[in-house]
C-alpha positions as CSV (number, residue, x, y, z in Angstrom):
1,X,17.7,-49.4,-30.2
2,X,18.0,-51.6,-33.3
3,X,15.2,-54.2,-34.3
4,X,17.8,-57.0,-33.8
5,X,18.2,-55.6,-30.1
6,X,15.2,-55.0,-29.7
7,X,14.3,-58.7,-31.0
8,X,17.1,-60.3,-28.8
9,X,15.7,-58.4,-25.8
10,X,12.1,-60.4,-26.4
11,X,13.3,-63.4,-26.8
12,X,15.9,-63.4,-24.4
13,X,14.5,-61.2,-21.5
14,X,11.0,-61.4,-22.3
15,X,10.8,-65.0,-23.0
16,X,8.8,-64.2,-26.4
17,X,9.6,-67.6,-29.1
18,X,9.3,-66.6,-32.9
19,X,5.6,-66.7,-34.0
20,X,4.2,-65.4,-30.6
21,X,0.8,-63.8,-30.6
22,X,1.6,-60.3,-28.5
23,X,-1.0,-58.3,-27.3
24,X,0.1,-54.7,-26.8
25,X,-1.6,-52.0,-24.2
26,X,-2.0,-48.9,-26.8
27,X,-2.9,-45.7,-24.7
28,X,-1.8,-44.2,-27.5
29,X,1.0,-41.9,-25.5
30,X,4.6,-42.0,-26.5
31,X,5.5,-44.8,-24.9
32,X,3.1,-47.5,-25.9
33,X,3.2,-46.0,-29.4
34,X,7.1,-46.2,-29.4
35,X,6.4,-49.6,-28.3
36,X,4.2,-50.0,-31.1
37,X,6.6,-49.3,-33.6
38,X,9.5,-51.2,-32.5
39,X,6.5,-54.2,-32.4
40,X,5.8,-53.7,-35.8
41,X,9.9,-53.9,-36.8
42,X,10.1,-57.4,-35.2
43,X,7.0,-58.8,-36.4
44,X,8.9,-59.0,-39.9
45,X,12.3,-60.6,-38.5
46,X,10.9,-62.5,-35.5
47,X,8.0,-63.3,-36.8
48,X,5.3,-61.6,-34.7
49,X,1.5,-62.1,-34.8
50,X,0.3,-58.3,-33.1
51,X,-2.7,-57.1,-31.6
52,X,-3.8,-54.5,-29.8
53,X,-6.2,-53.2,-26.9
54,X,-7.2,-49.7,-25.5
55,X,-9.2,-48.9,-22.5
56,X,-11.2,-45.4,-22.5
57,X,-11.4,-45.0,-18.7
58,X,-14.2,-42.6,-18.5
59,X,-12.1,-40.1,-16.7
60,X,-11.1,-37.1,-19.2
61,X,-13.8,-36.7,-21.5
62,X,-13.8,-35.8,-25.2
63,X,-10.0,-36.0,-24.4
64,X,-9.5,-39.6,-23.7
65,X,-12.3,-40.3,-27.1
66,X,-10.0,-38.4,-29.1
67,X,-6.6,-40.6,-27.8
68,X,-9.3,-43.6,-28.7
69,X,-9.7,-42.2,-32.2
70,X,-6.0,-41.9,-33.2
71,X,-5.4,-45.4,-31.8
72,X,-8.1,-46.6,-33.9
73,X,-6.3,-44.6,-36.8
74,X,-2.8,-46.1,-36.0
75,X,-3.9,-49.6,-36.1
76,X,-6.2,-49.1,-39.1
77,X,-2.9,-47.9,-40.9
78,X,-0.7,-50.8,-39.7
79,X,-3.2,-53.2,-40.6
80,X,-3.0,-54.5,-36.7
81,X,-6.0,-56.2,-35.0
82,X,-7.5,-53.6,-32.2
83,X,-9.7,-54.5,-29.4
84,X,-11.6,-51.5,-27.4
85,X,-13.2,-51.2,-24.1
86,X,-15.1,-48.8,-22.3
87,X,-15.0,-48.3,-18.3
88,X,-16.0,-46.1,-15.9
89,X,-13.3,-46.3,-13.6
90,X,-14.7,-43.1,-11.3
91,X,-17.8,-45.3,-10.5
92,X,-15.6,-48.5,-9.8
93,X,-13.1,-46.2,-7.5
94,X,-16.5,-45.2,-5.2
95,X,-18.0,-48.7,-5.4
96,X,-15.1,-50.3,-4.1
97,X,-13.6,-47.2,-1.9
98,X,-10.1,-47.4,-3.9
99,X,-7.8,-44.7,-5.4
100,X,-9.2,-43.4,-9.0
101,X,-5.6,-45.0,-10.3
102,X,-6.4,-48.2,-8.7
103,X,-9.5,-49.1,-10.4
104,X,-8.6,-47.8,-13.6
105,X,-5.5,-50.3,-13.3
106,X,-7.7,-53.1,-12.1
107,X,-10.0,-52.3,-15.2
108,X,-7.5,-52.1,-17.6
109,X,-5.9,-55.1,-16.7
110,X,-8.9,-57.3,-16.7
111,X,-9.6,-56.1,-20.1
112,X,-6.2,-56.9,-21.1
113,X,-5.9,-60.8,-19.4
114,X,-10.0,-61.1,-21.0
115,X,-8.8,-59.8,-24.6
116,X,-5.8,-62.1,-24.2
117,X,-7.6,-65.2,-23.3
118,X,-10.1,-64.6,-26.3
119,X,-7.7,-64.0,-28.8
120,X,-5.1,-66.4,-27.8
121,X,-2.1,-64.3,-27.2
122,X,1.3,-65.8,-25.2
123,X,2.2,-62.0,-23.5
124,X,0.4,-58.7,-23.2
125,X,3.4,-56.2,-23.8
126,X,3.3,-53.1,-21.7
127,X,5.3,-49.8,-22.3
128,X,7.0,-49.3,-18.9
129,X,10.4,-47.4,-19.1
130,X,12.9,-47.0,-16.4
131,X,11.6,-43.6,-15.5
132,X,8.2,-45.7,-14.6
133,X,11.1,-48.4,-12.8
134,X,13.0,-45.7,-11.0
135,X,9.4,-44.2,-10.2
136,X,8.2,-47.6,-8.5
137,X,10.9,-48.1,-6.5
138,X,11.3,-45.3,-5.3
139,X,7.2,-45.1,-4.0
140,X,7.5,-48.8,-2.6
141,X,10.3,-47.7,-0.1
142,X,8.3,-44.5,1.1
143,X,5.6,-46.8,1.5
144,X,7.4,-49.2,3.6
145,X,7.8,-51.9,1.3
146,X,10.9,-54.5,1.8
147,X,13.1,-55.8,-0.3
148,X,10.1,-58.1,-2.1
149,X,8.8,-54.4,-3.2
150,X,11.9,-52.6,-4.3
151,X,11.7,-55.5,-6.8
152,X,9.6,-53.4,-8.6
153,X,8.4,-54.2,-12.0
154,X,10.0,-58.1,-14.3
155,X,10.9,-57.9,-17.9
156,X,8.7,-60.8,-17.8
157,X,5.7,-61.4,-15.0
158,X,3.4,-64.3,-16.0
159,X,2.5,-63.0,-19.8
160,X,2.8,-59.3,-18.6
161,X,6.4,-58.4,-20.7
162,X,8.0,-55.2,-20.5
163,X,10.6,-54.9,-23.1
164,X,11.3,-51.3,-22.1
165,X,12.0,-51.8,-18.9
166,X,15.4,-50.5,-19.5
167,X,15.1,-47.8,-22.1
168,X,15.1,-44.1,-20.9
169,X,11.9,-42.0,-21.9
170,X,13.7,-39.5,-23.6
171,X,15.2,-41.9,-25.8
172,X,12.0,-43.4,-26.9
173,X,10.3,-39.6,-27.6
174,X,13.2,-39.3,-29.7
175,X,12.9,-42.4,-31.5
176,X,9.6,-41.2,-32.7
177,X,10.4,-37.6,-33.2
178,X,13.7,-39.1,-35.8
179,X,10.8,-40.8,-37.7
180,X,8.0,-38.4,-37.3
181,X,5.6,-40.8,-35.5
182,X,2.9,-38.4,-33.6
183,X,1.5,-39.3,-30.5
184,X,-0.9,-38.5,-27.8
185,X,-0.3,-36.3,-24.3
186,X,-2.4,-37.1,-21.7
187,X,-2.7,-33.8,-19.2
188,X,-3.1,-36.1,-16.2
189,X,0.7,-36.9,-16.1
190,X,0.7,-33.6,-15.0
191,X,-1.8,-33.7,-12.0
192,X,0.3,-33.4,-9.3
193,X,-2.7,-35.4,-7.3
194,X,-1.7,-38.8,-7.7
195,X,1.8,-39.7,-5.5
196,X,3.2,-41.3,-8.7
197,X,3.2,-37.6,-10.7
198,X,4.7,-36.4,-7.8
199,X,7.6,-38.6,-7.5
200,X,8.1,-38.2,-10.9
201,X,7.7,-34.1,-11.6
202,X,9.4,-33.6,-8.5
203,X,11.2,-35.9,-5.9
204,X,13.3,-37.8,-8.6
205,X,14.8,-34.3,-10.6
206,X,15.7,-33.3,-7.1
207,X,17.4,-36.7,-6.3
208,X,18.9,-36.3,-9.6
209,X,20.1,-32.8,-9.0
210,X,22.0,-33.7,-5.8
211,X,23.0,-37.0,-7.3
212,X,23.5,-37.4,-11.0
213,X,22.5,-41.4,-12.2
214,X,19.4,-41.3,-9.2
215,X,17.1,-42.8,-11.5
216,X,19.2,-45.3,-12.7
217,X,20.6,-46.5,-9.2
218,X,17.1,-46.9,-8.2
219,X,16.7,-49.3,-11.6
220,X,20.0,-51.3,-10.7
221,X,18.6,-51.3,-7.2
222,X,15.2,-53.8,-8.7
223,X,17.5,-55.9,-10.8
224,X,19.6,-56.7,-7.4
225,X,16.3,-57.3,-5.4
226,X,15.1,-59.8,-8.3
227,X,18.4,-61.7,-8.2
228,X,17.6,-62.4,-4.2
229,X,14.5,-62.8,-4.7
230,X,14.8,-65.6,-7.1
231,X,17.7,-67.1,-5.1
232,X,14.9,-66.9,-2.1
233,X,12.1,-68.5,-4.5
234,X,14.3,-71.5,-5.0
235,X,14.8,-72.1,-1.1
236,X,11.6,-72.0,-1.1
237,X,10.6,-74.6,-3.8
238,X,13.6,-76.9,-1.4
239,X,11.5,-76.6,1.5
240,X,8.7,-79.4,-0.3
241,X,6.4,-77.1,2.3
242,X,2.7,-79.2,2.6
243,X,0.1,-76.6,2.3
244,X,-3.1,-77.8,3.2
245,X,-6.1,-76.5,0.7
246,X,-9.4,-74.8,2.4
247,X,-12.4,-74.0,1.2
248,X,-11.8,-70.5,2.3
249,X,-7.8,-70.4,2.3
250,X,-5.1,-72.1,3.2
251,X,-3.2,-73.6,6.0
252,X,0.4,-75.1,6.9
253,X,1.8,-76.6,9.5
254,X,3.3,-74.4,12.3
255,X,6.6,-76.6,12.6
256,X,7.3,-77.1,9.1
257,X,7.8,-73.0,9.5
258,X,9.8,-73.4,13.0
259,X,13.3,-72.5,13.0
260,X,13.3,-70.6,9.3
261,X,15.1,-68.0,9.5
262,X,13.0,-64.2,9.3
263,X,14.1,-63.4,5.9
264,X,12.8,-67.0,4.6
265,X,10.2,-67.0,6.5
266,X,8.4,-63.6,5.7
267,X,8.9,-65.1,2.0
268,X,7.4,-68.0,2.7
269,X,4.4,-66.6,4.3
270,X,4.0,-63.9,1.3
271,X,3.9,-67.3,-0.9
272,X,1.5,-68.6,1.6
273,X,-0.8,-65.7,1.1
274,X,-1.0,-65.5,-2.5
275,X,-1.6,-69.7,-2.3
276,X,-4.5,-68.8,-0.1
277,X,-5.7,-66.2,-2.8
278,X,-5.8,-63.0,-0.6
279,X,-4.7,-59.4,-1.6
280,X,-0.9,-59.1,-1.1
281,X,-0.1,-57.5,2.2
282,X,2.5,-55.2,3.3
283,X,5.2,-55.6,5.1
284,X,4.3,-55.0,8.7
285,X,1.2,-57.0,8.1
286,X,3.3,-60.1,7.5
287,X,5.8,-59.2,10.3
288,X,2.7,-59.4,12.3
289,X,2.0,-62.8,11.7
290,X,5.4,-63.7,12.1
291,X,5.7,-62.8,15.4
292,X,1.9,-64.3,16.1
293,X,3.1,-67.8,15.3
294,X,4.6,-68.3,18.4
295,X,1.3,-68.4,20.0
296,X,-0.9,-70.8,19.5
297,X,-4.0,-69.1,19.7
298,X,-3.8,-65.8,17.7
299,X,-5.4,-63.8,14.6
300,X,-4.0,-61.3,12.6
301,X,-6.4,-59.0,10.4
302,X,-5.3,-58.7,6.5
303,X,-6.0,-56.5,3.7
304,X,-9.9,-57.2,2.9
305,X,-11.3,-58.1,5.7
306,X,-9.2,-61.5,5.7
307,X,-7.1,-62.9,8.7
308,X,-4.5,-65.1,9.8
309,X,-5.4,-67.7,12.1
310,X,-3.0,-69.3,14.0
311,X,-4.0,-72.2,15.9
312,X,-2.1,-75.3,18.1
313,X,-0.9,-76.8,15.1
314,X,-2.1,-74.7,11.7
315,X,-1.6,-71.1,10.2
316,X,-4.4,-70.5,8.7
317,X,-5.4,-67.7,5.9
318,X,-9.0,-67.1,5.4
319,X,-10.4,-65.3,2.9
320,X,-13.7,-62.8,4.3
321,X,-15.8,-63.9,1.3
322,X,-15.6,-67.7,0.3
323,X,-18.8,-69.1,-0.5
324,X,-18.9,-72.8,-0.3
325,X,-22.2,-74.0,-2.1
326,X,-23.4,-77.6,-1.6
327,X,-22.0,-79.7,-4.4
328,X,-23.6,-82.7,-6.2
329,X,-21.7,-85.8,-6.5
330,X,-21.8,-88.3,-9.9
331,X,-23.2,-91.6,-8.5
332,X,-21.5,-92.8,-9.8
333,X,-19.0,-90.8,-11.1
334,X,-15.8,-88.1,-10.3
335,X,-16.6,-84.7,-8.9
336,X,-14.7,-81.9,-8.4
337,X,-16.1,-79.7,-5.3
338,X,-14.3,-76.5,-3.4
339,X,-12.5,-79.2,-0.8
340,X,-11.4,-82.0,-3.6
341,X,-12.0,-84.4,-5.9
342,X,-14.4,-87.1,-5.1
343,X,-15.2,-90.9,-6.2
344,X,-18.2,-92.6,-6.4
345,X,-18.0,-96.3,-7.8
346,X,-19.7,-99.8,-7.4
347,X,-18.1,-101.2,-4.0
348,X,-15.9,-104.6,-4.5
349,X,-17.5,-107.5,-2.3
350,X,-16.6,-107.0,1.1
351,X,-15.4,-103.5,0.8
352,X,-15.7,-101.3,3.0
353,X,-13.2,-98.3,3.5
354,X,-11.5,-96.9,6.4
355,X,-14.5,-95.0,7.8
356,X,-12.4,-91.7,7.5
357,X,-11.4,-90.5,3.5
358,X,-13.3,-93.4,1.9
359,X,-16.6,-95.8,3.2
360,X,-19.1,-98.4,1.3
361,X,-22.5,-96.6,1.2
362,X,-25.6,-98.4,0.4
363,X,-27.0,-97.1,-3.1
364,X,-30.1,-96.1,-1.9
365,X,-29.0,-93.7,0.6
366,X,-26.9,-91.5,-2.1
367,X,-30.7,-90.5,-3.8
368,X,-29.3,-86.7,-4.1
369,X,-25.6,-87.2,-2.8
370,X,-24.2,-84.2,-2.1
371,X,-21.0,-82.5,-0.5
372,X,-20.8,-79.3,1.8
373,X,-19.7,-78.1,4.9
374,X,-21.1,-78.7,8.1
375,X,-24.7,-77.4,9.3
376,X,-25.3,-75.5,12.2
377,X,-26.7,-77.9,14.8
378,X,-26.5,-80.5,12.2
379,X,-25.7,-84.3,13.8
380,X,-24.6,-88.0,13.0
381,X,-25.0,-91.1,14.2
382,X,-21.3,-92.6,13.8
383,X,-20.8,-96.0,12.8
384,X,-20.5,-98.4,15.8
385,X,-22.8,-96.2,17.9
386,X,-26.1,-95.5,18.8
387,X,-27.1,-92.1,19.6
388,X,-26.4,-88.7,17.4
389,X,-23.6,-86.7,17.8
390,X,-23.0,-82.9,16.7
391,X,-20.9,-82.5,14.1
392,X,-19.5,-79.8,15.4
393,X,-18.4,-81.9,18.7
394,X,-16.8,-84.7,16.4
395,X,-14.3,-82.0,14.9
396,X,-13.3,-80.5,18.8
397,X,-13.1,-84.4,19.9
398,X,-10.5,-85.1,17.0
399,X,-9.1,-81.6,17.3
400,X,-9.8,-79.9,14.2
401,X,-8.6,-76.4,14.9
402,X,-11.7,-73.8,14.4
403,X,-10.3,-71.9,11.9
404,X,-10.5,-75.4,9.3
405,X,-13.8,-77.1,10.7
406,X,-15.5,-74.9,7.5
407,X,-13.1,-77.1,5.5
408,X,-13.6,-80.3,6.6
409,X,-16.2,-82.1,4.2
410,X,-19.4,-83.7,4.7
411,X,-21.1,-86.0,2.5
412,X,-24.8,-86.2,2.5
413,X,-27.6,-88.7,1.0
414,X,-30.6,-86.6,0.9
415,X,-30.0,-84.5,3.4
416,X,-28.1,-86.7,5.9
417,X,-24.7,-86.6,7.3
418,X,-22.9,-90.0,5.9
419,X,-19.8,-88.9,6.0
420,X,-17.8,-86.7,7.5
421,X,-14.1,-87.0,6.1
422,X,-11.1,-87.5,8.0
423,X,-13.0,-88.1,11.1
424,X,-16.5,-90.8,11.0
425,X,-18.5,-92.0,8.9
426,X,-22.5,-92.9,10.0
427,X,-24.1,-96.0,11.3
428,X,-26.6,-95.6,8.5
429,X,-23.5,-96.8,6.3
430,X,-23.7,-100.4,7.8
431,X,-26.7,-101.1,5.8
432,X,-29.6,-103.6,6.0
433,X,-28.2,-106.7,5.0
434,X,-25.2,-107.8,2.7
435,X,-26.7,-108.0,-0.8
436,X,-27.9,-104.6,-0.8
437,X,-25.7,-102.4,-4.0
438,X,-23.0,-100.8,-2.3
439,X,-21.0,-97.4,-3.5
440,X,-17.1,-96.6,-2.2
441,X,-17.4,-93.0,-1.8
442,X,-14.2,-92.3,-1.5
443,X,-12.0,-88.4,-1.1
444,X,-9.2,-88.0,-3.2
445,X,-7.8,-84.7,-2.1
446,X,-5.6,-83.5,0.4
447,X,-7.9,-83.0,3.6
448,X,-6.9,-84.7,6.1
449,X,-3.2,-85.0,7.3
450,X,-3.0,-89.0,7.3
451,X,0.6,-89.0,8.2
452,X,0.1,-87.2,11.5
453,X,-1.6,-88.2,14.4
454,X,-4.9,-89.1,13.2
455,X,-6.4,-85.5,13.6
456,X,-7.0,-83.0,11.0
């Protein structure tokens, strides 16, 4: 590959502009290092600004110090920028019961998204080849992945590039052997332990033995699933779908999903998922829900300890572990809080609200205004009435599905229930006479649904 290629390919397939900062993964193995070299090419025609990072995993010892130490080397020669961290991914694997590949892939890429945001860089280059492509695919479908996983790995995900992609391994080795670049080996490609060595040491010569061009089938397979795929994303974006934020989640409507057809509709949901910030799921997971939603009281159980909840109305995705800490408002003032954005300002004479996303508090009662969720056993007095009601029996009045009653917001003076939004606010709100200083507390996010039927 020439540098002009090799230039075209970033800016046209890796959507990298002239003067980009790039911030390349050097392990220090052929790859990255060929990488390296056809980095340091472009930086003089594109222009480039370079850096680079390299994780020692704590896995192979005086090995992986020595691949740390000719990295160091390399960059020190190039005169490129190098940022270093060490992990121990071994300790992470047991602590959070995952593969040891998994955490040192977690590991590496926070270091790499952390350097990144540091040091400003537009894209974090990685040295994936089509053997690596071929490799992916290929262990998505034995997984049971659909067609979102035979997708595989983007020339460009985010800031992750991978201007490689499409470049054999053997041509890059001898890219470096023509100009005598060394590099490292690392022995654990060889570990026939980990699924992905495997696949690569045996299944795929095998495929390639009873079918010559194996590898790259399985690469012009991805490119196909991408080309759905985005045709799918864009249906998507048509669909103007209303997801409704939650402290812990996410939820839609169950008819703005009726009558999509499956293969829209598992999409949708895997959007839907990632929206709600919970691992991705497989597959089967997702056909789960799908065929959940025509009940209307069901739960599905995700990928850490998360769930789908689907309700008369809602889909819900809750996260297992969302805190929701009690949030000070600005009186007066704008707050952001985990349900929204809130307003507190001097009332207008004769302003009152509409009792449900905004109400006229007396001054006096906001001493310590805060926002949260709702108490256990906690009650209100609501405006127009005389005796306390539990909160939790205003939500199952106006039909807030369990699965969002964490989400609907209360705002408190002091301690005390003034408002709880979408639903009532509190007698207490009526105030002691007229001349008192008033404050329109008022919700500016998107709980509830005011263009339905007046419940949440």
């Amino acid at each position: 590959m020439t540098a002009d290629e090799f230039c075209l390919r970033l800016s046209k397939d890796c959507g990298v502009a002239p003067g980009s900062h790039v911030l390349l993964a050097l392990s220090g193995g052929a790859d990255s290092v060929a990488l390296f070299c056809l980095l340091l090419e472009a930086r003089e025609s594109m222009p480039l600004v370079l850096s680079c990072a390299h994780v020692e995993h704590g896995i192979r010892g005086e090995a992986s110090l020595s691949d740390l130490a000719f990295v160091r080397t390399l960059c020190e020669e190039k005169r490129v920028p190098l940022y270093t961290a060490h992990v121990d991914a071994p300790a992470y694997a047991r602590e959070h019961g995952c593969g040891l590949e998994d955490a040192a892939r977690t590991l590496r890429y926070a270091f790499l998204n952390r350097t990144a945001d540091e040091i400003g860089a537009d894209a974090i280059a990685l040295a994936h080849h089509a053997g690596d492509q071929a490799e992916t695919v290929l262990l998505h479908a034995m997984r049971g992945s659909d067609i979102r996983g035979l997708c595989a790995m983007r020339m460009r995900s985010g800031r992750l590039i991978r201007p490689l992609l499409d470049c054999r391994p053997e041509a890059l080795r001898a890219c470096l052997a023509a100009i005598g670049q060394p590099f490292c080996e690392d022995a654990t490609n060889d570990d026939r332990t980990y699924a992905r060595n495997r696949v690569r040491h045996d299944v795929l010569p095998q495929m390639e033995q009873a079918v010559p061009g194996a590898g790259a089938a399985l690469c012009r397979l991805a490119r196909a699933a991408q080309r759905d795929e985005d045709y799918f994303d864009g249906q998507i974006d048509a669909l103007h779908l209303r997801t409704l934020p939650l402290v812990d989640g996410a939820a839609v409507e169950k008819r703005a999903l009726t009558g999509l057809h499956p293969a829209l509709l598992s999409r949708v949901l895997v959007r839907l998922i990632r929206h709600a910030g919970l691992a991705p799921q497989f597959a089967e997971t997702v056909g789960r829900i799908m065929d959940a939603l025509a009940r209307e009281d069901a739960a599905v159980n995700l990928m850490g300890g998360a769930h789908a909840v689907i309700g008369r109305r809602y889909l819900c995705l809750i996260r297992a572990d969302a805190p929701c800490p009690e949030t000070p408002l600005r009186v007066p003032g704008v707050t952001d809080t985990p349900f929204g954005r809130f307003e507190v300002r001097p009332a207008q004479p004769g302003e009152r609200g509409d009792g449900r996303t905004a109400q006229s508090i007396p001054k006096r009662l906001l001493l310590h205004a805060s926002v949260g969720s709702r108490r256990e056993g906690e009650t209100m007095v609501p405006f127009g009435r005389k005796t306390p009601v539990k909160l939790k029996k205003l939500m199952i009045d106006a039909g807030v599905e369990r699965a969002m009653r964490r989400s609907v917001p209360v705002v408190r003076g002091d301690g005390e229930a003034l408002l709880v939004v979408g639903l009532r606010s509190a007698e207490g709100c009526r105030g002691n006479n007229e001349d008192e200083e008033r404050m329109l507390v008022r919700f500016l996010g998107l709980w509830p649904d005011e263009n339905a039927d007046g419940k949440a």
